[in-house]
C-alpha positions in Angstrom: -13.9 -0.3 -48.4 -14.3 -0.4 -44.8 -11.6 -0.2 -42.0 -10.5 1.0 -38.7 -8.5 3.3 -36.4 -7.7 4.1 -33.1 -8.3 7.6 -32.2 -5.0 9.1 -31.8 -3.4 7.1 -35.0 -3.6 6.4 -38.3 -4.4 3.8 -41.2 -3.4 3.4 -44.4 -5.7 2.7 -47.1 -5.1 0.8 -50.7 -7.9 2.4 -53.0 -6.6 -1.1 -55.1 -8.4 -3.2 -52.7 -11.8 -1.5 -53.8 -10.7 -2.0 -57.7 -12.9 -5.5 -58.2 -12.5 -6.1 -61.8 -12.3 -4.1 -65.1 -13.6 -6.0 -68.0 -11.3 -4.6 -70.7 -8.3 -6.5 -68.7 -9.9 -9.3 -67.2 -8.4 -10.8 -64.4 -4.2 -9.5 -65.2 -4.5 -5.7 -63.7 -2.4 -4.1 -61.0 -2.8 -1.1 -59.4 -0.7 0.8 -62.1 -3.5 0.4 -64.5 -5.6 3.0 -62.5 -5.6 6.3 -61.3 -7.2 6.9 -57.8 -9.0 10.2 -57.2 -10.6 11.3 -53.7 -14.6 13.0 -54.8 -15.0 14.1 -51.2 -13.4 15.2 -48.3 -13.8 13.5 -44.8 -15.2 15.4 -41.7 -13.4 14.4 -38.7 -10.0 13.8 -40.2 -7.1 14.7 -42.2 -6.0 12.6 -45.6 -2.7 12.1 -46.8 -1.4 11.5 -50.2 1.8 8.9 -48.9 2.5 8.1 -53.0 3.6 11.6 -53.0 7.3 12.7 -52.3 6.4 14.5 -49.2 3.0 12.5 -48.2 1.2 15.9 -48.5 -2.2 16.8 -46.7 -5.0 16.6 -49.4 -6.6 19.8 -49.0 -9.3 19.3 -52.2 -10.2 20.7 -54.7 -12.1 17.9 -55.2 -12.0 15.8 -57.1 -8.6 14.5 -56.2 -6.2 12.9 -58.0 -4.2 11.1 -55.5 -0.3 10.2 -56.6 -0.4 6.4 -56.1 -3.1 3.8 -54.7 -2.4 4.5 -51.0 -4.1 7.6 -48.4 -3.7 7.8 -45.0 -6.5 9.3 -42.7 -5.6 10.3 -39.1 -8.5 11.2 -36.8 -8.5 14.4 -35.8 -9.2 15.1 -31.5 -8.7 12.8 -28.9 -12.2 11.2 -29.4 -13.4 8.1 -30.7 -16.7 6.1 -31.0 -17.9 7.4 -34.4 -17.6 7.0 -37.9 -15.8 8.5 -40.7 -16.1 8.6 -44.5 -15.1 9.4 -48.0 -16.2 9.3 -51.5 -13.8 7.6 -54.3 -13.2 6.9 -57.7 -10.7 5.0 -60.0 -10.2 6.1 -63.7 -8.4 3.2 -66.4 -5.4 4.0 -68.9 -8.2 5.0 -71.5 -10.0 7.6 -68.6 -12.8 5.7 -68.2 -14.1 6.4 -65.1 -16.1 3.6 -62.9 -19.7 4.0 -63.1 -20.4 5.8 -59.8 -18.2 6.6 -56.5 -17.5 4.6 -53.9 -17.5 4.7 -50.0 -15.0 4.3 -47.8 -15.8 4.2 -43.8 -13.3 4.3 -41.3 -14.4 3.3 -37.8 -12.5 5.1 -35.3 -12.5 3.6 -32.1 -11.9 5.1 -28.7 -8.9 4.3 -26.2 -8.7 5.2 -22.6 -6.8 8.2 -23.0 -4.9 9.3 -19.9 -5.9 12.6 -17.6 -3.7 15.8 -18.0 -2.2 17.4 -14.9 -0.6 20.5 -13.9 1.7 21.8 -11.2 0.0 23.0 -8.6 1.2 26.2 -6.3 -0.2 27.6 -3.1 0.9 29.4 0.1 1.0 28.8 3.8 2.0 30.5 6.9 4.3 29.0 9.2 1.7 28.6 11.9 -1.4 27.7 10.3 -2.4 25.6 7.4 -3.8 25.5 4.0 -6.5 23.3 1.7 -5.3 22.1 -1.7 -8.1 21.1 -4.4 -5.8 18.4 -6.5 -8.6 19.1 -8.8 -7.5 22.3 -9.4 -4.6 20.6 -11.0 -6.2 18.5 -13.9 -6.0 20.5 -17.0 -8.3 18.0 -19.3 -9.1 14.4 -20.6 -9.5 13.8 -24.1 -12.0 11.2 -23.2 -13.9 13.8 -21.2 -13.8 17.0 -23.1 -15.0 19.8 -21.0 -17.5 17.9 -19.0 -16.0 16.6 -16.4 -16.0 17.1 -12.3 -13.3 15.8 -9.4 -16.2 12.9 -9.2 -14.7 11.9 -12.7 -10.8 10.8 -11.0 -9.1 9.4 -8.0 -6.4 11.5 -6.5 -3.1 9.7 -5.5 0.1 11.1 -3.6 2.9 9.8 -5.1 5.5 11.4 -2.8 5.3 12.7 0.9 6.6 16.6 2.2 9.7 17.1 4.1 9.1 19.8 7.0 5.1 19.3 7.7 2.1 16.7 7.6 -0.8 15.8 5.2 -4.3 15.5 5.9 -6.7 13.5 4.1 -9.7 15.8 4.6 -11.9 14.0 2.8 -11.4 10.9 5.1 -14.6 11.0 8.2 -11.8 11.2 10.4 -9.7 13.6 8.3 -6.6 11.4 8.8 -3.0 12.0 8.8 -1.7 10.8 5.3 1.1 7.8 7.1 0.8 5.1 4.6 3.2 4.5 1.9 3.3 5.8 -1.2 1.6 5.6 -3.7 -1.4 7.2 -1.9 -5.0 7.2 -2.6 -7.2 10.0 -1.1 -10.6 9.8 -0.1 -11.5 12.4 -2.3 -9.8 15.1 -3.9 -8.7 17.5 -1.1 -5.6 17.8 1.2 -4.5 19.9 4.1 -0.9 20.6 4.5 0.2 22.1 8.1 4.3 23.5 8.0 5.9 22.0 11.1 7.7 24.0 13.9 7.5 28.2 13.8 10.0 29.3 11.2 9.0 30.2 7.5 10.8 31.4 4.7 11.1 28.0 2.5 9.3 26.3 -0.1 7.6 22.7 0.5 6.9 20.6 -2.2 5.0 16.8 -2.6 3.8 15.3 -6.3 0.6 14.1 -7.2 -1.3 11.6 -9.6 -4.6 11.4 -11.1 -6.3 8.5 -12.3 -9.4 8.3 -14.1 -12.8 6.3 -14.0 -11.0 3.7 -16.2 -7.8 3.4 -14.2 -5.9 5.7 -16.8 -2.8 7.5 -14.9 -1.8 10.2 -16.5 1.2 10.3 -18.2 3.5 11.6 -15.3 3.1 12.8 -11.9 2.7 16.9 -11.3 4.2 18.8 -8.4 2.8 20.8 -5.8 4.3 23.5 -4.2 3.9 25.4 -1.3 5.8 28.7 -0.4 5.9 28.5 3.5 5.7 32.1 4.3 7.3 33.0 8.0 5.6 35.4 11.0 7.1 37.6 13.5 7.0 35.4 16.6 6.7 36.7 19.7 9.8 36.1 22.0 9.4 33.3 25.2 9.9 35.0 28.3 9.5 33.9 32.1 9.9 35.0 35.4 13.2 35.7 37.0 13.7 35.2 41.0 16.6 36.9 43.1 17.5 38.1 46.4 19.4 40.5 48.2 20.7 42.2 51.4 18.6 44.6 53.1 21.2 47.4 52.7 23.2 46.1 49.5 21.9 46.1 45.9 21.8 43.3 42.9 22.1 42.7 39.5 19.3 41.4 37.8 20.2 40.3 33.5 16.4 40.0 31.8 18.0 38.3 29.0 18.1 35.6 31.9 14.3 35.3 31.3 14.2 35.1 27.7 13.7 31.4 26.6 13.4 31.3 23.4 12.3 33.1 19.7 11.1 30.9 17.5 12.6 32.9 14.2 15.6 32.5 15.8 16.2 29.2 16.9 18.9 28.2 19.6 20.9 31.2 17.8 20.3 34.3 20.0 21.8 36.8 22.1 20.8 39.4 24.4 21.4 41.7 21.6 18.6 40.5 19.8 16.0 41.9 22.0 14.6 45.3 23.5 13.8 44.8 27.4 11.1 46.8 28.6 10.1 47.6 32.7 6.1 47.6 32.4 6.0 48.0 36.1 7.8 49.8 39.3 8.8 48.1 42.3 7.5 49.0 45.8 10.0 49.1 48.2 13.4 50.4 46.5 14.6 51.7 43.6 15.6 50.8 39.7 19.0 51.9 37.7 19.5 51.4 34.3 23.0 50.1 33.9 23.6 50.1 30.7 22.9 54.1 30.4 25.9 55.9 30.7 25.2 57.5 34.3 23.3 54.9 35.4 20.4 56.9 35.6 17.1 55.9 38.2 14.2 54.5 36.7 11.6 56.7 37.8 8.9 55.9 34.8 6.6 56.7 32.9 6.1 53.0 32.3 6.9 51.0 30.2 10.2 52.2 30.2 12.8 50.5 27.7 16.5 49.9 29.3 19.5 50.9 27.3 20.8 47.4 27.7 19.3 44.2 29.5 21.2 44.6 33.1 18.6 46.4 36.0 20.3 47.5 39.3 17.8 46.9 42.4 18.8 48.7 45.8 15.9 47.9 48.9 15.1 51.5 50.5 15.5 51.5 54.9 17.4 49.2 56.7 14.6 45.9 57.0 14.5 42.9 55.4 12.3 40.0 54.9 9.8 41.0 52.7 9.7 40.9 48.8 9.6 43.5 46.5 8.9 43.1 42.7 8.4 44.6 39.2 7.3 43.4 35.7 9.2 43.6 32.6 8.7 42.1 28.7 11.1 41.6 25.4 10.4 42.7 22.1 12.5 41.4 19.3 14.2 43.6 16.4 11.0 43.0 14.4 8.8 44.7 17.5 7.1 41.4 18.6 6.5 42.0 22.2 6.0 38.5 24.4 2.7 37.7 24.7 2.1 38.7 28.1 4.5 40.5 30.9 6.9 38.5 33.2 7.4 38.7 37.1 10.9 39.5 38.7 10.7 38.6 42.4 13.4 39.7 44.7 13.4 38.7 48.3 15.3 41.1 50.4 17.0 39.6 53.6 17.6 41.5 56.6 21.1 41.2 58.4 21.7 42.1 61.8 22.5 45.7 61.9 25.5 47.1 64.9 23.2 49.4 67.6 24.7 52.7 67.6 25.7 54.3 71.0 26.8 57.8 72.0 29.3 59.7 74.7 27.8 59.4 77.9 28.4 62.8 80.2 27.3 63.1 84.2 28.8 64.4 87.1 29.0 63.7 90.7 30.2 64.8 94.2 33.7 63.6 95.7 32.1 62.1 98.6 28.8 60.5 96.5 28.0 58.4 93.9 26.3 58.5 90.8 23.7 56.4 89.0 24.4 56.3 85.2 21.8 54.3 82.9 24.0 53.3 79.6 20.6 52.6 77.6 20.6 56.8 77.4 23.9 56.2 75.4 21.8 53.9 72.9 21.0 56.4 70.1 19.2 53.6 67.8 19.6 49.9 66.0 
C-alpha cells in the first residue's frame, strides 16, 4: 500500500485495500473476514489503532493486532521530504496467515512551515540610542532546524514607536524608517533613538519575519524598550542689571534658569541650588535669603540660602561695570554645564558738593578778600 502525508498531519490507512483476494472466499469478502496485524513499527511516526474505543498509540509488541482495518500514522517533527514505512499482515477466520508481510510507504511531504518569533526587550537612555538585532527574536523554523542565519528571513515592522524614530541601519544611507507599515528592512537591524530629554517610560513597536519562501510567521512579536531617564543638567544664562552708584539692587538667579529638561515647563526656584563661583570687583554681595543677610566674602563657590543676591557698588562713581559668575544645580546635583555671567552696570548720579562755615575778620575802616572755594570741602 502506498500513500501520503503532509508533515504536520495525518492519514488514515485501510489495511482492506491491500487484502487482493483470498481463495477460500473468492470474490464475496469484506473486511470483517480478516484480522489486520502491524509486524513492524515505523521510524519517523506515531500509529494509531482508530477501530479501538480510544484510537490508542500502538506502542508494539509486535506483532500487532490492530482492532479494526483502519491505522492512522502522523509524522512526527515539522520536517518533510522522506519516506516512511511499515510491515503488515492479515490473518482469515481459520488463522491463516498470508504468505509473507506486506509494505506500506507513506510519503510525507514538506509544507512551507512558518518562522517562530519572540518578544524582543532592550534598553535605552533618554539621550542616546540603541541597536536591535530582530534576529535575536526568531526562536526557530521547522523547515530550518537549527541551521539557519538572519540571511535565512526578511525582517518587517509592522507597527511604528510613539516618542522616538527608527533607523534602518542596514540601508547605505541608514534611513529613517517613514514609510507605511508594513515595513521591510534592508536587513535585520534597527536603531531606535527616544525623542526629547526625559526617560522613565517604556517604548514599544512589533515586528514580522518572513522567510525565504514568503512564510510569515504566525503573528507578529513585540519589541520593547525601557527608556531609562538621566540627570540633566539645568539651562542657565546670563543675567544683566544696573544700578545707582550709591544705591544697591536685587538680582533673582532663578531669572537665569531657562530650563531642566527632567522637569519640563514645571519648575520653580525651589527646584534648584544657586551657587556664586566668582566675586565681583568693585562692591559687595549679600545673601538675602540668610537670616542676617550676611556678606559674601567667599571661599568660592559659595551656595546662597535662597536664589535673591544683594549688590551694593563701593565709592561714590559710576559708569563702569562690575560683575560676578554664578551656576544652578538641580535637587539631583546636576550642575549646568558651564558658569553664567551677571553684568551690572553701575550709573553715576550727580552728587551735591559739600561746603563748610567760612570765618575771617577785618578792620572797621578796610575790606576783606574772602575766596568761597576755601568753603568747598569736596564733591
Amino acid at each position: 500500500i502506498s500513500t501520503s502525508v503532509l508533515e504536520n498531519s495525518g492519514v488514515l490507512i485501510d489495511l482492506f485495500h491491500g487484502v487482493s483476494g483470498d481463495p477460500d472466499l473468492s470474490s464475496s469478502f469484506t473486511y470483517l473476514d480478516f484480522s489486520y496485524i502491524i509486524t513492524s513499527d515505523v521510524c519517523y511516526g506515531l500509529l494509531y489503532d482508530l477501530s479501538n474505543t480510544d484510537s490508542s498509540l500502538v506502542t508494539g509488541p509486535y506483532p500487532f493486532t490492530l482492532s479494526g482495518s483502519v491505522i492512522e500514522y502522523r509524522p512526527s517533527g515539522e520536517l518533510g521530504g522522506f519516506q516512511d514505512q511499515f510491515y503488515y499482515n492479515v490473518k482469515d477466520v481459520s488463522d491463516a496467515l498470508a504468505t509473507s508481510d506486506a509494505l506500506v510507504t507513506i510519503d510525507v511531504e514538506g509544507v512551507n512551515d512558518a518562522p517562530e518569533i519572540k518578544t524582543i526587550s532592550t534598553s535605552v537612555l533618554e539621550n542616546s540610542s540603541v541597536l536591535i538585532d530582530l534576529f535575536q527574536g526568531v526562536s526557530g523554523d521547522p523547515d530550518l532546524g537549527i541551521n539557519f542565519t538572519y540571511l535565512d528571513f526578511s525582517y518587517i515592522i509592522t507597527s511604528d514607536v510613539c516618542y522616538g524614530l527608527l533607523y534602518d541601519l542596514s540601508n547605505t544611507d541608514s534611513s529613517l524608517v517613514t514609510g507605511e507599515y508594513p515595513f521591510t528592512l534592508s536587513g535585520s537591524v534597527i536603531e531606535y533613538r527616544p525623542n526629547g530629554e526625559t526617560g522613565g517610560f517604556e517604548e514599544k513597536f512589533y515586528y514580522n519575519v518572513k522567510d525565504v519562501s514568503n512564510a510569515l510567521a504566525t503573528s507578529d512579536a513585540l519589541v520593547t524598550i525601557l527608556v531609562r531617564g538621566v540627570n540633566d543638567a539645568p539651562e542657565i544664562q546670563d543675567i544683566s542689571t544696573s544700578v545707582l552708584e550709591n544705591s544697591s539692587v536685587l538680582i533673582d538667579l532663578f531669572q537665569g534658569v531657562s530650563g531642566d529638561p527632567d522637569l519640563g515647563i514645571n519648575f520653580t526656584y525651589l527646584d534648584f541650588s544657586y551657587i556664586i563661583t566668582s566675586d565681583v570687583c568693585y562692591g559687595l554681595l549679600y545673601d538675602l535669603s540668610n537670616t542676617d543677610s550676611s556678606l559674601v566674602i567667599g571661599p568660592y563657590p559659595f551656595t546662597l540660602s535662597g536664589s535673591v543676591i544683594e549688590y551694593r557698588p563701593s565709592g561714590e562713581l559710576g559708569g563702569f561695570q562690575d560683575q560676578f559668575y554664578y551656576n544652578v544645580k538641580d535637587v539631583s546635583d546636576a550642575l549646568a554645564t558651564s558658569d553664567a555671567l551677571v553684568t551690572i552696570d553701575v550709573e553715576g548720579v550727580n552728587d551735591a558738593p559739600e561746603i563748610k562755615t567760612i570765618s575771617t575778620s577785618v578792620l572797621e575802616n578796610s575790606s576783606v578778600l574772602i575766596d568761597l572755594f576755601q568753603g568747598v570741602s569736596g564733591d
